[in-house]
C-alpha positions as CSV (number, residue, x, y, z in Angstrom):
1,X,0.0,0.0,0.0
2,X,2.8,2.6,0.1
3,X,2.9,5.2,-2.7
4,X,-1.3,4.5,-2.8
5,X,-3.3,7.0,-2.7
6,X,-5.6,6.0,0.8
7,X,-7.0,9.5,1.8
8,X,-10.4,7.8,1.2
9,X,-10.0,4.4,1.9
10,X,-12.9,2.7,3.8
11,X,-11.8,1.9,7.6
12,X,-13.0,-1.6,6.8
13,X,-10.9,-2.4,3.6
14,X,-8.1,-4.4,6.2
15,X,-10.4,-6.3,8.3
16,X,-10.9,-9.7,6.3
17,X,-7.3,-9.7,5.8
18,X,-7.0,-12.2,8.9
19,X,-3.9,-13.7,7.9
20,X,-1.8,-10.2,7.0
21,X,1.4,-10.3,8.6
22,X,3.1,-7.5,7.2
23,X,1.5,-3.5,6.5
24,X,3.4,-0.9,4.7
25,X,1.5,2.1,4.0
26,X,4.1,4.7,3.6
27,X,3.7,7.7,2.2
28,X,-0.3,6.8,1.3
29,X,-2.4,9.7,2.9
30,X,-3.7,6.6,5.6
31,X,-3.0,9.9,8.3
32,X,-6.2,11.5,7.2
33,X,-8.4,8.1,8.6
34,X,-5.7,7.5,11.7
35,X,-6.1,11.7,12.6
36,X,-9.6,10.9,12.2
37,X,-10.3,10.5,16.8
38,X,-13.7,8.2,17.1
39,X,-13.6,6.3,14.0
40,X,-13.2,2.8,13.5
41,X,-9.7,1.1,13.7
42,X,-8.1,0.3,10.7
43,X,-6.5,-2.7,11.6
44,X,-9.3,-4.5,13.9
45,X,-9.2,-8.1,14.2
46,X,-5.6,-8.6,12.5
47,X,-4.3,-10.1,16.0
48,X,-1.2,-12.0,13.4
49,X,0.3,-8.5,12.1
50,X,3.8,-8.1,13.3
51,X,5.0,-5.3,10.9
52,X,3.4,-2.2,10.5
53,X,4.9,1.0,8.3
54,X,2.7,4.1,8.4
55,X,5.4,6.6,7.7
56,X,5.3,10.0,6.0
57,X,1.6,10.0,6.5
58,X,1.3,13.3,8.6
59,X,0.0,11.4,11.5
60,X,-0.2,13.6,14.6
61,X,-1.6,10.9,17.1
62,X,-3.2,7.6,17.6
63,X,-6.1,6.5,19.4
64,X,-6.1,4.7,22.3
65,X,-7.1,1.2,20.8
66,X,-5.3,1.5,17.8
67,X,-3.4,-1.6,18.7
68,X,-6.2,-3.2,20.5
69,X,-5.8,-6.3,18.2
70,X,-2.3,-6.1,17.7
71,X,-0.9,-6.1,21.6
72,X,0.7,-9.6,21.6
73,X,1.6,-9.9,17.8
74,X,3.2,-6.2,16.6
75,X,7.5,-6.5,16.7
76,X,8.2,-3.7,14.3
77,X,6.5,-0.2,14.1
78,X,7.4,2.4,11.9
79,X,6.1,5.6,12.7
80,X,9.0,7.8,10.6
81,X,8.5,11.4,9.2
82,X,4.9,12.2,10.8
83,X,3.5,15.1,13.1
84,X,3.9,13.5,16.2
85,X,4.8,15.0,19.5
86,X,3.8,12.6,22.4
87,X,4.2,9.0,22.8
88,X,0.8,7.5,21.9
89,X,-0.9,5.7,24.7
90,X,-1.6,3.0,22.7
91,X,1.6,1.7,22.6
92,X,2.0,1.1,26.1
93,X,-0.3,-2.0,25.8
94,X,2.3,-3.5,23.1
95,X,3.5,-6.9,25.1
96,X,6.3,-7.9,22.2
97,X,6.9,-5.2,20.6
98,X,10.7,-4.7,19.8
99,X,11.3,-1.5,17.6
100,X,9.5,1.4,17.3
101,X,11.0,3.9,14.8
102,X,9.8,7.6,15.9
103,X,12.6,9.7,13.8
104,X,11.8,13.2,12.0
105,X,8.8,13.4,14.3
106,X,7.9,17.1,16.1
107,X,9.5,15.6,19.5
108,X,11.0,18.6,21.6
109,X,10.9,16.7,25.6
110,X,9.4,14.3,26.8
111,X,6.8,14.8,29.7
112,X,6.0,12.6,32.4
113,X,3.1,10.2,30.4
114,X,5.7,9.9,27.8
115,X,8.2,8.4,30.2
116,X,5.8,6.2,32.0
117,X,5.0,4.3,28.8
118,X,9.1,4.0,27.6
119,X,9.7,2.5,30.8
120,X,7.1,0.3,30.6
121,X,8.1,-0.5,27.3
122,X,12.1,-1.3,28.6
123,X,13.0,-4.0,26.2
124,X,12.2,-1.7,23.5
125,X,14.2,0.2,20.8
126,X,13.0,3.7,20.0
127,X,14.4,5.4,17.4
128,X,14.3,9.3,17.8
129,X,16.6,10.5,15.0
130,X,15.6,13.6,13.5
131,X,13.7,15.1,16.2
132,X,14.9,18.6,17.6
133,X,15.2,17.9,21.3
134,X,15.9,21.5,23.2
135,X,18.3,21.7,25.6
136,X,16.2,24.4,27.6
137,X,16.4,24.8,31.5
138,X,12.4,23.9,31.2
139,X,13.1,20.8,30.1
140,X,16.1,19.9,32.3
141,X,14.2,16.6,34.3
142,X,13.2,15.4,30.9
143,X,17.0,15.3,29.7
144,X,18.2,14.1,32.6
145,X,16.2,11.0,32.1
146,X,17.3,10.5,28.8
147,X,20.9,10.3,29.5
148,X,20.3,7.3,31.5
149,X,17.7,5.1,29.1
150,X,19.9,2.7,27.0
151,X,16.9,1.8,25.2
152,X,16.7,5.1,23.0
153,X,18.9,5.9,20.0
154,X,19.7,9.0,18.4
155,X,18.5,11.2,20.4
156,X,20.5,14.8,20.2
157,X,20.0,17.8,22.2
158,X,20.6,21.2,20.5
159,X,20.8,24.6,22.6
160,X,19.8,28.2,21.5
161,X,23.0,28.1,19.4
162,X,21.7,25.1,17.8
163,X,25.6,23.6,19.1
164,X,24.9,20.0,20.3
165,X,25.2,19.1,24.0
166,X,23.7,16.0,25.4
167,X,25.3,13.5,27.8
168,X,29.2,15.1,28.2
169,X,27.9,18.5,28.8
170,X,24.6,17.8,30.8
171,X,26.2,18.2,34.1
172,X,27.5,21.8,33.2
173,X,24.2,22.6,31.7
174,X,22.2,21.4,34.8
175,X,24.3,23.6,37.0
176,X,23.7,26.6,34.6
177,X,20.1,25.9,35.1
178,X,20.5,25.9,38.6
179,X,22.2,28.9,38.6
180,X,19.3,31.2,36.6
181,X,17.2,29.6,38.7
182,X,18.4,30.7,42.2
183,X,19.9,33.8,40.6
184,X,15.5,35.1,39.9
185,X,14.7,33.8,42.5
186,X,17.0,35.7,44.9
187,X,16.1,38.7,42.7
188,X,12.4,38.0,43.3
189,X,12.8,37.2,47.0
190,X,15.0,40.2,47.5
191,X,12.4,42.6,45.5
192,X,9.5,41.3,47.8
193,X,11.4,41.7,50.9
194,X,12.0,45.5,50.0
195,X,7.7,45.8,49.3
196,X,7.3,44.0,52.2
197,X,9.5,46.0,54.1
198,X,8.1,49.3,52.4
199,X,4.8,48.9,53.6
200,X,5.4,47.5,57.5
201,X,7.2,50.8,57.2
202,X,4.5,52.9,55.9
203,X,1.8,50.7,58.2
204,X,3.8,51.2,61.4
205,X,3.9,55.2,60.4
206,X,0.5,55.9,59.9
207,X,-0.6,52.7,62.4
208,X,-3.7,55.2,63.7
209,X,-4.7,55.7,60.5
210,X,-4.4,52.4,58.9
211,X,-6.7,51.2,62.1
212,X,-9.2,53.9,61.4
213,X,-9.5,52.8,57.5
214,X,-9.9,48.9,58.4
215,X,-12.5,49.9,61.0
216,X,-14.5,52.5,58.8
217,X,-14.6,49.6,56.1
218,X,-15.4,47.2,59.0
219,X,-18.9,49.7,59.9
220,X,-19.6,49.3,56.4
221,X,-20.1,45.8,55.4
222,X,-21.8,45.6,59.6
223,X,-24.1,48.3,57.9
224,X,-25.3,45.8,54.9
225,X,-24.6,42.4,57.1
226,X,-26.8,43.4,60.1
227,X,-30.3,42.2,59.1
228,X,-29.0,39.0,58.2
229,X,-26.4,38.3,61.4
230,X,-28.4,36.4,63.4
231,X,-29.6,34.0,60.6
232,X,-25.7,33.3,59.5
233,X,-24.3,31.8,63.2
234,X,-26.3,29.1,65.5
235,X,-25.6,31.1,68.6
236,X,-25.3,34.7,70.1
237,X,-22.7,34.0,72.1
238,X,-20.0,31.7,73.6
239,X,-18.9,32.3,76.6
240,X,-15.8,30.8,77.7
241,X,-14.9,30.5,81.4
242,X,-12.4,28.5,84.0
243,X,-14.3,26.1,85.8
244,X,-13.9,27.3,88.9
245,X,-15.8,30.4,88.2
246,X,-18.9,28.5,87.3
247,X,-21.2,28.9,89.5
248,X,-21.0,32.9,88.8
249,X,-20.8,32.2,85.0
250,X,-24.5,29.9,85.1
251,X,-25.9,31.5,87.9
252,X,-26.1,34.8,87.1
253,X,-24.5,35.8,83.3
254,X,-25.9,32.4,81.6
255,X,-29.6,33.4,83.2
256,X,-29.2,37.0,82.6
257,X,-27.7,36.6,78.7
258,X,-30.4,33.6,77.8
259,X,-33.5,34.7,80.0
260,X,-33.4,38.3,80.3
261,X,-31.8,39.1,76.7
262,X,-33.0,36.0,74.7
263,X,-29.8,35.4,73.5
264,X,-28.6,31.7,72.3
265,X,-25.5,31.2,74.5
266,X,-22.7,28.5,73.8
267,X,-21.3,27.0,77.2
268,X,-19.1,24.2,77.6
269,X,-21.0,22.1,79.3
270,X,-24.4,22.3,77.9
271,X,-23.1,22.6,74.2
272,X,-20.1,20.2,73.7
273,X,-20.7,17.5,71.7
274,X,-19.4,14.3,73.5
275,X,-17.1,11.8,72.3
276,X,-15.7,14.7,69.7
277,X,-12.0,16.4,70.6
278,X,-11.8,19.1,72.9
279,X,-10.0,21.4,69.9
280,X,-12.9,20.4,67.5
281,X,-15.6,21.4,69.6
282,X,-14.2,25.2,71.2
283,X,-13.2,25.8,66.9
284,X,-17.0,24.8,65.9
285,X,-18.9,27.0,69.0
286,X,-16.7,30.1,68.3
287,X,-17.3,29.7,64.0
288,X,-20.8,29.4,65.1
289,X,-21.1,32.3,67.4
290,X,-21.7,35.9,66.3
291,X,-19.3,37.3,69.5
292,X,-17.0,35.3,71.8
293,X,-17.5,36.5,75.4
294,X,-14.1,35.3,77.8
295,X,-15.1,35.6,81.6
296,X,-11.4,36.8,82.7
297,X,-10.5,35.8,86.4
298,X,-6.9,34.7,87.8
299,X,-8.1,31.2,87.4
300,X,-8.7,31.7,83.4
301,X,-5.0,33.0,83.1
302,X,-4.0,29.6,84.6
303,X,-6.4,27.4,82.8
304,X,-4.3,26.5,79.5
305,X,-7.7,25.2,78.0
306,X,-9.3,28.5,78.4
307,X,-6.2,30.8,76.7
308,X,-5.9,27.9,74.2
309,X,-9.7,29.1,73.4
310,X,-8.6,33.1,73.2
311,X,-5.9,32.3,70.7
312,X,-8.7,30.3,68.5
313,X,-10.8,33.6,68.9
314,X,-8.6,36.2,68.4
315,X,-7.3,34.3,65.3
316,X,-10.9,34.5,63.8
317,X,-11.8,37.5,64.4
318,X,-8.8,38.4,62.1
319,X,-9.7,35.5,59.3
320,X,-13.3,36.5,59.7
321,X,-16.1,39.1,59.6
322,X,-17.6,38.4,63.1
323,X,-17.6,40.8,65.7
324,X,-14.9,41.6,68.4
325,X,-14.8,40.0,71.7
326,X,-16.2,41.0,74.6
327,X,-13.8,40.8,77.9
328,X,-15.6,40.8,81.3
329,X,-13.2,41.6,83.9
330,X,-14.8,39.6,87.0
331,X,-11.4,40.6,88.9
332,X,-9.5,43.8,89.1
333,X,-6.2,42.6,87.0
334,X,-4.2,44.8,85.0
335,X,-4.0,45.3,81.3
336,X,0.0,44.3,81.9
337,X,-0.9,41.4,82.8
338,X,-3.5,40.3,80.5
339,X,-1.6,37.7,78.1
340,X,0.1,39.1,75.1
341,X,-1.9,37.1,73.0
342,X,-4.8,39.1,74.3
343,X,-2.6,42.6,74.2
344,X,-1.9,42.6,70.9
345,X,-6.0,42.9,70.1
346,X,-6.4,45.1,72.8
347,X,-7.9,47.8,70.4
348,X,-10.8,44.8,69.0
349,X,-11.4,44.3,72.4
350,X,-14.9,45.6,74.2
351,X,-13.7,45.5,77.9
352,X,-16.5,45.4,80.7
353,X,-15.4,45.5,84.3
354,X,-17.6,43.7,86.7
355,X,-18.3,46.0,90.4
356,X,-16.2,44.5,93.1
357,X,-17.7,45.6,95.9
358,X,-21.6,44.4,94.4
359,X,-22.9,48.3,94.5
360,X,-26.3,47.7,93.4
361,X,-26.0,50.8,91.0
362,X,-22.7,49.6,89.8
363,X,-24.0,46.4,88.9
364,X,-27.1,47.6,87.2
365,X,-24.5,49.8,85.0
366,X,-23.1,46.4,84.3
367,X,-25.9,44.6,83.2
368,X,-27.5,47.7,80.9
369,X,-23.2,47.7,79.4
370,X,-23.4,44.2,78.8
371,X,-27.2,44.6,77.3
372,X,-25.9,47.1,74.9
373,X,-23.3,45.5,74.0
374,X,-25.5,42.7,72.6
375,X,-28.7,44.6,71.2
376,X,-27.4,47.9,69.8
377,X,-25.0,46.1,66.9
């Protein structure tokens, strides 16, 4: 069939050939029926073929059960002078096949599917004569490999310069590579540094104002959010305590939050879901509450559980749009005492001291503040 003129050839014409052994369809226009993705395979049910020359045919791919029939039998493929650029898959189901001729094909690297099926395909001879190869920094893994498969022949490697430089020469060239590569990426590094650098500056300068811009833009989207806040978290609040203040934190702020305000309050020990980690549980109540309220005593500075918990909230109030935490001071403790964690929020914070001495006036103060705090966002 080579030399014939096949660009119409019925996809049928080989299959009662049974017996055929040998194909050559060189140079016969077959490449418009093999391009052709979806139709039927020329060469179904010739299990016996062995030979197969398709060359100068402009094929630029085969389908993936080209070969279907052909996996055990097919020793010699011919491929020469085409449009290809990958290995087909095809070929990768080829048990016994032991040449495959791939030269003055459109080859530039191989990628990673490419190298999968030559491995597979180890007792194989691939002939890549022909085929421009670059010897580009992009392509360096892909060369690499190549120096060390004994199964491909005539494979060259031309630079920019189009000067040859494969095996000898690969170890200088993959240090070169290595060279532009750190050399940008020091540049890069070293330009970001400087923005980076640039704007702390400019941030830590005009700190008031940059604070004043985030919470003017913070008013805003409140503004537009506020009808639909309650509808987007479970609960109103979660309140997070030391254990030894809880009689005080159910007795009177759990009644007075939930009874008197209405308010869906998160506690520890009527919320937690049992049999579910610690970590889980105060990271779910705090992404489903709308404020985090953090009952500060002596005892809660001590508690690791209960700072563990302020790290979680201050860390979303930064990651998310809910609003800032409320702090009730149930002791008189300094700010420089407060833990830095809690410090460095300090301007988030909405700080309520509880009355020490119980002043009935004081503590009605308290409860309208805390009220407030709750009904007026």
């Amino acid at each position: 069939m080579s030399g014939w003129n096949c660009t119409q050839i019925n996809p049928t014409f080989l299959h009662n050939h049974k017996e055929l052994t040998n194909l050559k369809a060189a140079n016969s226009g077959i490449g418009n029926n093999i391009n052709r993705k979806g139709k039927v395979s020329l060469l179904r049910g010739l299990n016996k073929l062995d030979y197969v020359d398709i060359s100068s045919n402009s094929i630029n791919g085969l389908s993936k059960n080209f070969f279907e029939y052909q996996q055990n039998s097919l020793k010699n493929l011919i491929l020469r002078n085409n449009q290809i650029e990958r290995i087909p898959h095809s070929l990768s189901f080829l048990s016994n096949v032991e040449s495959i001729d791939f030269s003055g094909n459109y080859f530039a690297y191989f990628n990673i599917q490419d190298r999968n099926i030559i491995d597979r395909l180890s007792n194989t001879t691939f002939n890549f004569e022909g085929n421009r190869f670059e010897c580009s920094c992009q392509y360096v893994d892909s060369l690499v490999w190549m120096v060390y498969k004994t199964n491909l022949r005539n494979v060259i490697c031309k630079d920019d310069t189009n000067m040859t430089m494969f095996a000898r020469g690969l170890l200088r060239f993959r240090l070169k590579c290595l060279s532009v590569f750190w050399l940008d990426f020091s540049v890069i590094l070293l330009f970001l540094a400087m923005i980076i650098l640039l704007l702390v500056a400019m941030g830590y300068r005009n700190k008031s104002f940059v604070i004043y811009l985030y919470l003017k833009a913070r008013r805003m989207v409140k503004q537009t959010k506020r009808e639909t806040d309650r509808e987007a978290f479970q609960f109103d609040a979660f309140v997070s305590y030391s254990h030894l203040d809880i009689d005080w934190v159910t007795g009177q702020l759990f009644k007075y939050l939930s009874s008197d305000l209405s308010l869906q309050v998160c506690v520890h020990h009527k919320d937690f879901i049992a049999g579910v980690p610690i970590a889980e549980e105060i990271l779910r109540c705090i992404d489903s509450s709308r404020k985090s309220v953090f009952v500060i005593t002596r005892n809660f500075l001590a508690s690791e559980w209960s700072l563990f918990e302020m790290d979680i909230a201050r860390r979303h109030v930064f990651q998310s749009d809910n609003d800032t935490i409320l702090v009730i001071l149930k002791e008189n403790i300094p700010v420089h005492e407060m833990p830095t964690l809690l410090k460095r929020i300090w301007w988030r914070i909405v700080c309520l001291q509880y009355p020490q001495d119980n002043d009935p006036e004081e503590l009605a103060t308290f409860w309208r503040k805390l009220s407030d705090v709750f009904l007026q966002q």
